[in-house]
Every structure is written in structure tokens, then in C-alpha cells.
KETORTI-408393 format. One record per atom (N, C-alpha, C): x negated, y negated, z. Coordinates in steps of 0.2 Angstrom, whole numbers, padded with zeros to 4 digits, always signed. Example, Ala and Ser with C-alpha at 12.3 -4.5 7.8 and 13.67 -1.06 7.14 Angstrom:
<nodes>
-0066+0028+0039;-0062+0022+0039;-0066+0016+0039;-0064+0011+0035;-0068+0005+0036;-0064+0000+0039;
</nodes>
This chain:
<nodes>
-0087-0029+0020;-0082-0033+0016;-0077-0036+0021;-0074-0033+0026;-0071-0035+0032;-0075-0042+0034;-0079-0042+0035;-0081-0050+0038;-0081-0056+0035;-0082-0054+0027;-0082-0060+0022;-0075-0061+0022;-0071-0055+0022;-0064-0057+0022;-0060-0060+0027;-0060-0058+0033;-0058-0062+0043;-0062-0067+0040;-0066-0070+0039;-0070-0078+0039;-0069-0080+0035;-0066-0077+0028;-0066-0082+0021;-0072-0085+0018;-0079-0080+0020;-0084-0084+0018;-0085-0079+0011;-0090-0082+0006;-0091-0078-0001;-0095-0072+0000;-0091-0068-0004;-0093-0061-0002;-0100-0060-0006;-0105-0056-0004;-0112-0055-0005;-0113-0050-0013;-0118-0051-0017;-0118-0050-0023;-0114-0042-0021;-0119-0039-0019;-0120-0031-0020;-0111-0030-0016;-0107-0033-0012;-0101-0032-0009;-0097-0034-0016;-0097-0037-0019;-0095-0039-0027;-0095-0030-0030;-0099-0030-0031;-0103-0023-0035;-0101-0018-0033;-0100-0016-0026;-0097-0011-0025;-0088-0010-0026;-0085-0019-0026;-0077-0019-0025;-0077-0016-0032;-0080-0019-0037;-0080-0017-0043;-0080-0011-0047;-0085-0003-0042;-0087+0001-0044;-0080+0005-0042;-0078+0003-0036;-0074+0006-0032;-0065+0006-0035;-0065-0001-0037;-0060-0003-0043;-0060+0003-0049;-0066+0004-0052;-0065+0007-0056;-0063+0016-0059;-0064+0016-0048;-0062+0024-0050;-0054+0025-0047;-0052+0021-0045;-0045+0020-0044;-0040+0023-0050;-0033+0025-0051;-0030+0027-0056;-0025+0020-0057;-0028+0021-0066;-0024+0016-0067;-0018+0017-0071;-0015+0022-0071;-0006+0025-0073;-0004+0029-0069;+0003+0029-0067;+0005+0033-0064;+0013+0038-0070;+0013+0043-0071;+0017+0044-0076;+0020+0051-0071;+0027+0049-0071;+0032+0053-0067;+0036+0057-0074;+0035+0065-0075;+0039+0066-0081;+0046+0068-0079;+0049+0070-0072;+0053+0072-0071;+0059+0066-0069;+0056+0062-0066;+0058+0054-0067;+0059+0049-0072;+0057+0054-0077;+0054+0047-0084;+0052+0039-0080;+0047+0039-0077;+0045+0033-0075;+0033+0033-0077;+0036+0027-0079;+0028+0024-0080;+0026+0017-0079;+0020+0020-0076;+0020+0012-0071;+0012+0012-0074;+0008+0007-0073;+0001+0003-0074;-0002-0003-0072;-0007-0003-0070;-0012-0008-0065;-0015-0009-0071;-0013-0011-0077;-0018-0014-0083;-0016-0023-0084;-0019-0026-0082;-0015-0032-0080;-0018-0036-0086;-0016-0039-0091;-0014-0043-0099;-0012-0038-0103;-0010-0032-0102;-0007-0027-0107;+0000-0025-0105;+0004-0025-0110;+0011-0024-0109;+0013-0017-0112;+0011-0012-0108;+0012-0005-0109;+0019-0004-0107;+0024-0006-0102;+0030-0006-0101;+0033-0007-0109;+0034-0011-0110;+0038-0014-0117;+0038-0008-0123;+0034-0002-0123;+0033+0004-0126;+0034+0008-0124;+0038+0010-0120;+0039+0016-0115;+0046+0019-0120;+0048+0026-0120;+0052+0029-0123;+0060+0028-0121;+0065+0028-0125;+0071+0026-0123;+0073+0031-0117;+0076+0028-0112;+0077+0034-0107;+0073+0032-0101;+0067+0031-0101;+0062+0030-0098;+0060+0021-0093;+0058+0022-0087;+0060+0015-0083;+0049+0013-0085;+0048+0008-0085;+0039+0006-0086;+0041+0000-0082;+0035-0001-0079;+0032-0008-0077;+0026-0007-0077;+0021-0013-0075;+0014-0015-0072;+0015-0018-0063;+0012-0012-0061;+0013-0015-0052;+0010-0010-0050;+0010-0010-0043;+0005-0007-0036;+0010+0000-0036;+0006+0005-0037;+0013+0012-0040;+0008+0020-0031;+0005+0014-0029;+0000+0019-0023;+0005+0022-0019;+0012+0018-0017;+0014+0020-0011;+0020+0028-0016;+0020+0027-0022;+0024+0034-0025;+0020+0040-0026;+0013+0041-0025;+0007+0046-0023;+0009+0049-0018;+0010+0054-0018;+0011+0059-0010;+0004+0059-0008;+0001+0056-0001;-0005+0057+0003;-0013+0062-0001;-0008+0068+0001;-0013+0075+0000;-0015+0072-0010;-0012+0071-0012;-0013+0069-0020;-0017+0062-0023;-0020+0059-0015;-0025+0053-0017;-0031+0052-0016;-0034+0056-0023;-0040+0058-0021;-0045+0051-0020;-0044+0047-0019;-0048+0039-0017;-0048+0040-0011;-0043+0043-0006;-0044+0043+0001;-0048+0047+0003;-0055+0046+0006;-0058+0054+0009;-0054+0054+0016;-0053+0049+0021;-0050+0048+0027;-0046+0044+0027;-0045+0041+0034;-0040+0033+0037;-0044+0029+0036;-0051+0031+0038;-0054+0023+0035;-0057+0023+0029;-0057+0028+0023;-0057+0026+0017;-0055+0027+0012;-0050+0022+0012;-0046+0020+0008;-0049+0015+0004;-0050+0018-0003;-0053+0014-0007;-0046+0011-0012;-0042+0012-0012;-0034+0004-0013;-0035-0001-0009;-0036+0001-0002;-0037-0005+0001;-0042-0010+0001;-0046-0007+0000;-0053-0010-0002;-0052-0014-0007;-0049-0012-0013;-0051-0014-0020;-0043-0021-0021;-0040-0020-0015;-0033-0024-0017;-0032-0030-0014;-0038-0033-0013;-0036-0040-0012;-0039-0045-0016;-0038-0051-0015;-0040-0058-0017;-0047-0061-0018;-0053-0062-0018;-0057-0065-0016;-0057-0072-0020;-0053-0076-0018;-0053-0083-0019;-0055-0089-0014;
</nodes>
């Protein structure tokens, strides 16, 4: 994926297949109760606008409030499947 990405060339069916399998094991809420906060990667859904009085919501990138040991997507430093799944292919 690295190489289609440095060259901006289109990325290969099966690199498609994988971003996408890999997307889909990623977590898509992050719900703090001691915080009252809830966050969500579900992008045309407005689950913020529901959240209980008290309570802060948005939709956005919620990876860096994960403490390390608790992100089971990462086997290592270099797999890091957020990273993988978080860019552009335009």
C-alpha cells in the first residue's frame, strides 16, 4: 500500500480488499462513561445529536483517547491497522 500511496498511482484491486477488510475490524464508538463522552467514525449518521443531557458526542478520529495496551488493531509498530485504513485514496 506504501508504494501506491509515495507515487499516487491507483492502488491494486486486492490492496482496495484488504483496506477495506481491515477498515472493517477497526472500532467504530468510543464511549467513555466516567467522562460522559461519546464519539463515532460512522460518517452520514448523526449519533452526537442523541447523546444524553450531561453528555459531550461527536463523529471524529477518537484513536489517540485509546490508552496503547487497549488497541487491539495494533499487533506492533508496524501494525497499525488505523494507519492503514486512514487515508485518502483519491
Amino acid at each position: 500500500m506504501e508504494t501506491e500511496l509515495l507515487f499516487n498511482t491507483p492502488m491494486r484491486e486486492e490492496l482496495v480488499q484488504l483496506r477495506i477488510r481491515l477498515f472493517s475490524k477497526r472500532p467504530k464508538f468510543y464511549i467513555n462513561y466516567d467522562r460522559k463522552i461519546f464519539m463515532h467514525m460512522v460518517h452520514g449518521r448523526s449519533y452526537e445529536a442523541v447523546v444524553l443531557d450531561g453528555w459531550w458526542g461527536a463523529e471524529g478520529d477518537f484513536e489517540h483517547m485509546i490508552p496503547t495496551y487497549h488497541r487491539y488493531w495494533v499487533r506492533s509498530t508496524s501494525e497499525d491497522f488505523w494507519a492503514v485504513t486512514n487515508f485518502s485514496n483519491g
